[in-house]
C-alpha positions in Angstrom: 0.0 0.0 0.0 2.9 2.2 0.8 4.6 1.8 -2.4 1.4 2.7 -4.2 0.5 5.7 -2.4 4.2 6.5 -3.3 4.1 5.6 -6.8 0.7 8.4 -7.1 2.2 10.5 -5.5 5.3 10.9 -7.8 3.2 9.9 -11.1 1.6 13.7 -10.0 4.3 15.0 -9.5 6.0 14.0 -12.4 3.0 14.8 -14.6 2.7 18.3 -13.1 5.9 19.2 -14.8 4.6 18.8 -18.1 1.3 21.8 -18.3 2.1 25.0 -19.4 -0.6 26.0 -21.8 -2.7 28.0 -18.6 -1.1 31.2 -17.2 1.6 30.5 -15.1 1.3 31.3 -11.1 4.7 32.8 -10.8 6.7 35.7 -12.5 6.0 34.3 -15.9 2.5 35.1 -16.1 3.2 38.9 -15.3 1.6 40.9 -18.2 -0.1 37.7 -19.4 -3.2 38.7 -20.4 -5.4 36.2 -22.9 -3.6 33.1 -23.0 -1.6 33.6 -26.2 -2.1 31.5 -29.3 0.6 28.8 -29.4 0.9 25.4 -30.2 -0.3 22.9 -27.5 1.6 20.4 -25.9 1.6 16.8 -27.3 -1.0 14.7 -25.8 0.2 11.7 -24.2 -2.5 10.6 -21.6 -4.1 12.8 -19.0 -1.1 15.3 -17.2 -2.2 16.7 -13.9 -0.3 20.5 -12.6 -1.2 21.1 -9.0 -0.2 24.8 -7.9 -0.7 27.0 -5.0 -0.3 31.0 -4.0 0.0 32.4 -0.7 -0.1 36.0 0.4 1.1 37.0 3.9 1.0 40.6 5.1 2.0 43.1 7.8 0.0 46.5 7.8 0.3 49.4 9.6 -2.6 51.7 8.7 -4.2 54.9 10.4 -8.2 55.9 9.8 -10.3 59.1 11.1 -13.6 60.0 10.1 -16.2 62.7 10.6 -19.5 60.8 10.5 -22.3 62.1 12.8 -22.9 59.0 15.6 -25.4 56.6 14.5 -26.4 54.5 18.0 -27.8 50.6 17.6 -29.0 49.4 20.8 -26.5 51.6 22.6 -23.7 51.3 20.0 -22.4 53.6 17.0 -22.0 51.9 14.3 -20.4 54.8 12.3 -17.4 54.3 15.0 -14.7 52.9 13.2 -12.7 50.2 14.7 -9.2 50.4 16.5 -6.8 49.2 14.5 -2.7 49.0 15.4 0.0 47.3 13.6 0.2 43.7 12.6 0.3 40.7 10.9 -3.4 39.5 8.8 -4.4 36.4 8.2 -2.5 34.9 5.3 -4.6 34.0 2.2 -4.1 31.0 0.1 -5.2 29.8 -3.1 -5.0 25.6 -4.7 -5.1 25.7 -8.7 -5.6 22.2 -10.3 -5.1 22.2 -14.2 -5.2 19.3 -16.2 -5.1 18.5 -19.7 -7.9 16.4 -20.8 -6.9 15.7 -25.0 -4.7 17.4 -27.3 -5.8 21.0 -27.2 -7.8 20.5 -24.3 -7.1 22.1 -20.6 -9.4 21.7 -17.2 -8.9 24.6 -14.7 -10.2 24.5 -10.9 -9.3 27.1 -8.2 -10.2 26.8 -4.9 -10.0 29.6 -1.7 -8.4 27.7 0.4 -7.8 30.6 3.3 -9.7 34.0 2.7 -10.5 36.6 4.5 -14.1 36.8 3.3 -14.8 32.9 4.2 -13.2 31.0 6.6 -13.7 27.6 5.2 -12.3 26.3 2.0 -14.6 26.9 -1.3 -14.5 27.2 -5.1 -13.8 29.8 -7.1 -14.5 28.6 -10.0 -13.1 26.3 -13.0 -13.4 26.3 -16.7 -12.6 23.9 -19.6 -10.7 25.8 -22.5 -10.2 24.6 -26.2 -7.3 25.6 -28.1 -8.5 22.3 -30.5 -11.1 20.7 -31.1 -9.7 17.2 -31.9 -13.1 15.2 -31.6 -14.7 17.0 -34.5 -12.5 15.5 -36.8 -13.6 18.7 -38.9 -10.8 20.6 -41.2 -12.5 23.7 -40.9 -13.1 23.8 -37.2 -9.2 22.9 -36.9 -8.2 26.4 -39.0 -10.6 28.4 -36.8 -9.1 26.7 -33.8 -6.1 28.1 -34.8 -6.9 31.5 -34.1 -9.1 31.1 -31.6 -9.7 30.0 -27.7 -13.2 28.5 -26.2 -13.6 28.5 -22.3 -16.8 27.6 -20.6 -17.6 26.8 -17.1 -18.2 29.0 -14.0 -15.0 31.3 -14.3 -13.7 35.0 -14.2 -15.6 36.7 -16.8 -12.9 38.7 -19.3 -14.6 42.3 -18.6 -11.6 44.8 -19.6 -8.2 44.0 -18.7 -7.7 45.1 -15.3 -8.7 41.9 -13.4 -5.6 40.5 -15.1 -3.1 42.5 -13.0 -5.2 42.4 -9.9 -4.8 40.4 -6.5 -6.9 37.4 -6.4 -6.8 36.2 -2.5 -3.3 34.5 -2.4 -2.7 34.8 -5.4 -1.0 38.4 -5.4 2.1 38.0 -7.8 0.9 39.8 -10.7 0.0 43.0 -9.0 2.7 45.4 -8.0 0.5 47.1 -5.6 -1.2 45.7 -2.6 -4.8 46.5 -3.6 -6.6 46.5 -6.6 -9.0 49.3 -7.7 -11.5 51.5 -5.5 -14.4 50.0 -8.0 -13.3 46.1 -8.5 -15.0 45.2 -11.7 -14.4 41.3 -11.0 -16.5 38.5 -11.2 -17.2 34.9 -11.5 -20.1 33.8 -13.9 -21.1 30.5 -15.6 -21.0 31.1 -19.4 -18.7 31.0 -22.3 -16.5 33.0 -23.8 -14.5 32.7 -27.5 -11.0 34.3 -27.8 -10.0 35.7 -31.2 -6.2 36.1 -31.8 -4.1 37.3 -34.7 -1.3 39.0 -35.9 -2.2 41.2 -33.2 -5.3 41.8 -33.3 -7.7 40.5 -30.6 -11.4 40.0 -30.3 -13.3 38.3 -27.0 -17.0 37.6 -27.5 -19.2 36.0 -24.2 -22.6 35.2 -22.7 -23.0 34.5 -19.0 -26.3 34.0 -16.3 -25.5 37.4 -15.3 -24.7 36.7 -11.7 -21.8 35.1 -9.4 -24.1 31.2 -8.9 -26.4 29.5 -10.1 -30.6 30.6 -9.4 -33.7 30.1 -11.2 -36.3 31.5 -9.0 -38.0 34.4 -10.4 -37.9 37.4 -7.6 -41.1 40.0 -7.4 -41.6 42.6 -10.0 -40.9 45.9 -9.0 -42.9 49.0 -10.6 -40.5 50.7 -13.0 -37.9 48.7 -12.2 -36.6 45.2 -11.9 -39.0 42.7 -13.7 -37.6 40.1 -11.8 -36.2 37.8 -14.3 -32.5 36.5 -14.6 -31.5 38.4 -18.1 -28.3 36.8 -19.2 -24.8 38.9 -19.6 -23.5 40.0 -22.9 -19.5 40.9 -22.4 -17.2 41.7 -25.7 -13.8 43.3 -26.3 -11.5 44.3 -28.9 -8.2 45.6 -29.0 -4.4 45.4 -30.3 -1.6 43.4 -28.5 1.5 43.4 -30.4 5.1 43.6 -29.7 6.5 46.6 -31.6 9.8 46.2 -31.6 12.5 44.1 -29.3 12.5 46.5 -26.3 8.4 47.5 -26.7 5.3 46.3 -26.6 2.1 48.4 -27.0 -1.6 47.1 -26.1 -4.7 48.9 -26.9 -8.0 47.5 -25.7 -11.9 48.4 -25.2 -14.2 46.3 -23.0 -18.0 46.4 -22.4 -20.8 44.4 -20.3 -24.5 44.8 -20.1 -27.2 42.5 -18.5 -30.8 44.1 -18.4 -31.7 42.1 -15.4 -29.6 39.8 -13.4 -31.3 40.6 -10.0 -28.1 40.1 -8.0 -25.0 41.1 -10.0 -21.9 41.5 -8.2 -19.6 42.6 -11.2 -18.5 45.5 -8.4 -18.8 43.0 -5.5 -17.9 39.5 -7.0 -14.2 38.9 -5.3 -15.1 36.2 -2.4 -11.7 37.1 -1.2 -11.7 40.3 -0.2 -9.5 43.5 0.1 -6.0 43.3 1.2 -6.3 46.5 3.1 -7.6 45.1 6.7 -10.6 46.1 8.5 -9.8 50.3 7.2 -13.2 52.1 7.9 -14.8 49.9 9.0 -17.5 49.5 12.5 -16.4 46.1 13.1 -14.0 42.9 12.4 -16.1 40.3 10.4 -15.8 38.4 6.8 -19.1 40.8 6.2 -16.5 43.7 6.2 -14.7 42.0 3.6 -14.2 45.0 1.0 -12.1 47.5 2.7 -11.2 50.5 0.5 -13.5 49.4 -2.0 -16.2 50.7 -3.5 -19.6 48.9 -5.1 -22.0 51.0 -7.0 -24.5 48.9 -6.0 -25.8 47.9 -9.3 -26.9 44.8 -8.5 -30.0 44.4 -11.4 -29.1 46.3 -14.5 -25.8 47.3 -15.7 -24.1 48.6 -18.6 -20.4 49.2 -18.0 -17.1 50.1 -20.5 -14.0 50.0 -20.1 -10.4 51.2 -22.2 -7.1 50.0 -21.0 -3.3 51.0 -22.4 -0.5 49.1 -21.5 2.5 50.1 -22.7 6.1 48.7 -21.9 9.5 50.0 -23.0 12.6 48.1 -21.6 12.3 48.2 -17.6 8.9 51.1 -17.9 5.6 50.1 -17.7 2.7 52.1 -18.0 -1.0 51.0 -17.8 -4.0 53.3 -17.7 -8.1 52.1 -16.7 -10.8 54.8 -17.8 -14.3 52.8 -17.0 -17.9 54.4 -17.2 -20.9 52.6 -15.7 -24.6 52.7 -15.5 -27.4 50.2 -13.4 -29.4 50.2 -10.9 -30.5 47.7 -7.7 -33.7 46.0 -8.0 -35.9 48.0 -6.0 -34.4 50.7 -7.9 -36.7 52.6 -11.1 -33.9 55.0 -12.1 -30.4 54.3 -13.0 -27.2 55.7 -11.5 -23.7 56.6 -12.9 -20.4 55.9 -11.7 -16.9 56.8 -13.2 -13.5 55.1 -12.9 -9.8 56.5 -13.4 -6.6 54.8 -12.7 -3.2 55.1 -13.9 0.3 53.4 -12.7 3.8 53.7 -13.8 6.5 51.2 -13.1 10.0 50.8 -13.3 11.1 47.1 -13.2 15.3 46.8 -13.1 18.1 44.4 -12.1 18.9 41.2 -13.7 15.4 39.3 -15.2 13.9 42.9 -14.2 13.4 41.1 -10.3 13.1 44.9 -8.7 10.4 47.3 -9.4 9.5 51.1 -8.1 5.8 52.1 -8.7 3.4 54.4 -8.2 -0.7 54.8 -8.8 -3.0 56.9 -9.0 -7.0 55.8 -8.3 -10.0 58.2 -8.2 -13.8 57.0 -8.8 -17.1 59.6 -8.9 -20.4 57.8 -8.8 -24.0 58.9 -8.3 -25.7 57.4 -4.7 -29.4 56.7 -4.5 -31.3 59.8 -3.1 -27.7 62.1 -2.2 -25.0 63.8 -4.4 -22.3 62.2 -6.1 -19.3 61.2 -4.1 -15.9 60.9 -4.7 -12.9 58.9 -3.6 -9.1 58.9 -4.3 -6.1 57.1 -3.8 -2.3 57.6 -4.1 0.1 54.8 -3.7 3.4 54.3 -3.6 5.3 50.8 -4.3 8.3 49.1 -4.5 9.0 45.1 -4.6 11.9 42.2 -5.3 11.4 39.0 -7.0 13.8 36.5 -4.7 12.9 34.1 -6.9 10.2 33.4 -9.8 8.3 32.0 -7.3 9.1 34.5 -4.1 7.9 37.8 -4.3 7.9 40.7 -1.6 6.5 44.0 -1.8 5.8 47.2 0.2 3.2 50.0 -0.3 3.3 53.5 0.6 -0.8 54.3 0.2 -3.2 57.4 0.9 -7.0 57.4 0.3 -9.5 59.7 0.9 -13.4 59.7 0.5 -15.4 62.3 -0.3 -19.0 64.2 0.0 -20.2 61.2 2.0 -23.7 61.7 3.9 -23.1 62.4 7.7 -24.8 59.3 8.4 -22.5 57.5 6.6 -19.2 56.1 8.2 -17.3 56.8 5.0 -18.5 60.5 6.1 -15.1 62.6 5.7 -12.6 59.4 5.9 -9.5 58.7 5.2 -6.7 56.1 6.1 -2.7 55.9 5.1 -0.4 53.8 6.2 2.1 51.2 5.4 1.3 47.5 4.0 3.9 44.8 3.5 3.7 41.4 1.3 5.4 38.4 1.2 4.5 36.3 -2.1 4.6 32.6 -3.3 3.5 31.6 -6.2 3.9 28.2 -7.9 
C-alpha cells in the first residue's frame, strides 16, 4: 500500500511538470493577459499540474472620520474600529489544471484561506479549447487556430484590469497591494471565444449574469426590476502586439451589459476580499470584507465600458483604466452613474527585471441613490523584489480619501494611510 500511495504521488508529480498552456502562477505570467495562441503540448495521456499561491501581510494603517454618531442598541455603528499594527491572516489559493486531450485544458481554483470565508470553497473552474480534436472537422481545426473556447463558472474577461489584480493569495501579478476602488471582477457561468491574430484580438461572451447559479423568479418591481434573470453579454477588442524588441504596445476596449440579473456583483464578486484590513470599518467580520473598495451597487441592471493601455518600453511600464458605468438595484426605477480613473507607472530593473519602483493613482465619482455624487481617491506608492520566480515581496506607501459622503455615513469625511507589506509565493 505504501509503495502505491508512493508511486501516485510521484506519477503527480512527475506529470505536473509537463502543463504550461494555462497562465503561469509565478513571475512568468506577469503581463499575461489572454492566454496567447501557441501550439499545444503533445497529448500523451491525461497530465495533472497542482499549484498554489499564498499572500502573507503586515499592515500598519491609520483611519479618522467625521461621520455624525449613529447608535444601535446603545452602539455607533459609524465608529470605526481600533486598528494598530500587525500581521493579517494569510490567504491561500489551490489551482488544479489538467489536460484532458490534445488542445484540451481543465482549470479549478479553490480559496483555500480568505478573509471573506473562513472555510475552503470554489472559485471557479473552466474547460478551455485551443483544438477541437473530436470533431475531426478541417475547418473547425483552421478556426481553432486563431481562436480560444472556455466555458464553465470562471472569471468573466470584462476589460483588462482583473488580469493584473490580486486574487486572495494569489498576489504576484500586481505590484501594488490593492486593486482598484471600483473592482469590476467576477465569477459567472457562461462562455466565452477568444480571437487572436497578428495582433489583433477580439473576446465575445454570454454568461447568467450573476456570481451562482438561481432560477427563482424574484417579485416585480414597478418601473424597475422585472424580476427575471437576463443573461450577460461581455465583448472586447483591442491590439496586442510587440512593436519592436524593447516594446510592446496594447490597446483594448471592453464592455458588459445584463438588463436584469437581480443580483449582479460585477463590483462585488471577489469572495476574497480586500487586502487592506478592516480600514473604515465598525467592526472585524468576513461581512466587512471590501475594505477600500467601492460597489456601485448595481446589483440588477448594468451597462459598464471599459479602455485599457498598457504600454512597456525596456524596464517602464505604464497601464492606464478609464471605465464608465450605468445600473441600478432591483428595487431601484432610475439608474445611476459611476466613473472610474486609474493610472500606474513602473520601473522594473536588475537582472530578469526582479526589482520594481511604482506608483498609482485611483479616483472613482459615482452617483448614490437619493444624495449627491461622491468621490474617492487614492495615491500609492510601491516598491518590490522578486527572490525568486516563485518568491515575491512587496511594500506599499498608500493614501486614500473619500469624499462628499452623507453624515450618516461612516465613510462621512474618511480617510486612512499607512504602510502594508507582502510576502509572495506563487507556484
Amino acid at each position: 500500500m505504501k509503495r502505491l500511495l508512493f508511486t501516485l504521488i510521484a506519477a503527480l508529480f512527475m506529470s505536473s511538470l509537463a502543463i504550461a498552456q494555462i497562465r503561469p502562477y509565478d513571475k512568468r505570467g506577469l503581463n499575461v493577459f489572454e492566454n496567447p495562441k501557441v501550439d499545444t503540448l503533445k497529448f500523451n495521456g491525461i497530465k495533472l499540474k497542482v499549484g498554489g499561491a499564498f499572500t502573507q501581510s503586515w499592515q500598519s494603517l491609520q483611519e479618522t472620520n467625521t461621520a455624525s454618531p449613529k447608535l444601535v442598541s446603545g452602539v455607533d455603528q459609524n465608529k470605526m474600529v481600533a486598528l494598530s499594527p500587525g500581521f493579517n491572516t494569510a490567504n491561500a489559493n489551490l489551482f488544479l489544471d489538467t489536460q484532458l486531450e490534445d488542445g484540451v485544458y481543465l482549470n479549478l481554483t479553490m480559496y483555500l484561506s480568505s478573509r471573506h470565508h473562513n472555510e475552503t470553497w470554489v472559485k471557479g473552474g473552466f474547460i478551455q479549447f485551443d483544438k477541437l480534436p473530436f470533431l475531426h472537422s478541417e475547418f473547425f481545426d483552421n478556426i481553432m487556430k486563431y481562436a480560444t473556447l472556455k466555458v464553465g463558472h470562471m472569471e468573466i474577461n470584462y476589460g483588462d484590469a482583473h488580469f493584473r489584480r490580486s486574487d486572495n493569495g494569489n498576489s504576484i501579478y500586481n505590484p501594488f497591494i490593492e486593486n482598484y476602488i471600483m473592482d469590476g471582477f467576477a465569477t459567472e457561468i457562461g462562455a466565452e471565444i477568444d480571437v487572436q491574430h497578428n495582433g489583433f484580438i477580439g473576446v465575445v461572451g454570454i454568461t447568467n449574469g450573476e456570481i451562482k447559479g438561481d432560477v427563482a423568479k424574484a417579485a416585480p418591481v414597478a418601473g424597475g426590476s422585472d424580476g427575471k434573470h437576463h443573461p450577460a453579454f461581455l465583448g472586447k477588442i483591442g491590439f496586442d502586439k510587440q512593436l519592436s524588441e524593447t516594446v510592446r504596445l496594447r490597446i483594448t476596449g471592453s464592455g458588459y451589459y445584463t438588463a436584469g440579473s437581480i443580483s449582479n456583483t460585477l463590483y462585488g464578486g471577489d469572495r476574497g476580499g480586500s487586502h487592506y484590513f478592516s480600514v473604515i470599518e465598525n467592526a472585524i467580520s468576513t461581512t466587512n470584507a471590501f475594505s477600500g473598495r467601492f460597489n456601485p451597487g448595481f446589483t440588477d441592471k448594468i451597462g459598464s465600458l471599459m479602455g485599457n493601455a498598457f504600454l512597456k518600453a525596456g524596464g517602464f511600464e505604464w497601464f492606464t483604466t478609464v471605465e464608465t458605468s450605468y445600473g441600478r438595484a432591483r428595487t431601484e426605477t432610475t439608474d445611476r452613474k459611476a466613473n472610474q480613473f486609474a493610472t500606474d507607472a513602473l520601473y522594473r530593473f536588475g537582472s530578469s527585471e526582479k526589482f520594481w519602483l511604482g506608483a498609482r493613482y485611483n479616483t472613482v465619482k459615482s452617483e448614490m441613490l437619493g444624495a449627491s455624487d461622491v468621490k474617492l481617491d487614492r495615491f500609492a506608492v510601491s516598491g518590490g523584489w522578486y527572490v525568486t520566480k516563485n518568491i515575491m515581496a512587496k511594500a506599499e506607501l498608500v493614501n486614500q480619501n473619500y469624499n462628499d459622503f452623507v453624515t450618516s455615513d461612516i465613510r462621512n469625511g474618511a480617510k486612512f494611510h499607512g504602510i502594508v507589506i507582502e510576502a509572495v509565493v506563487g507556484f
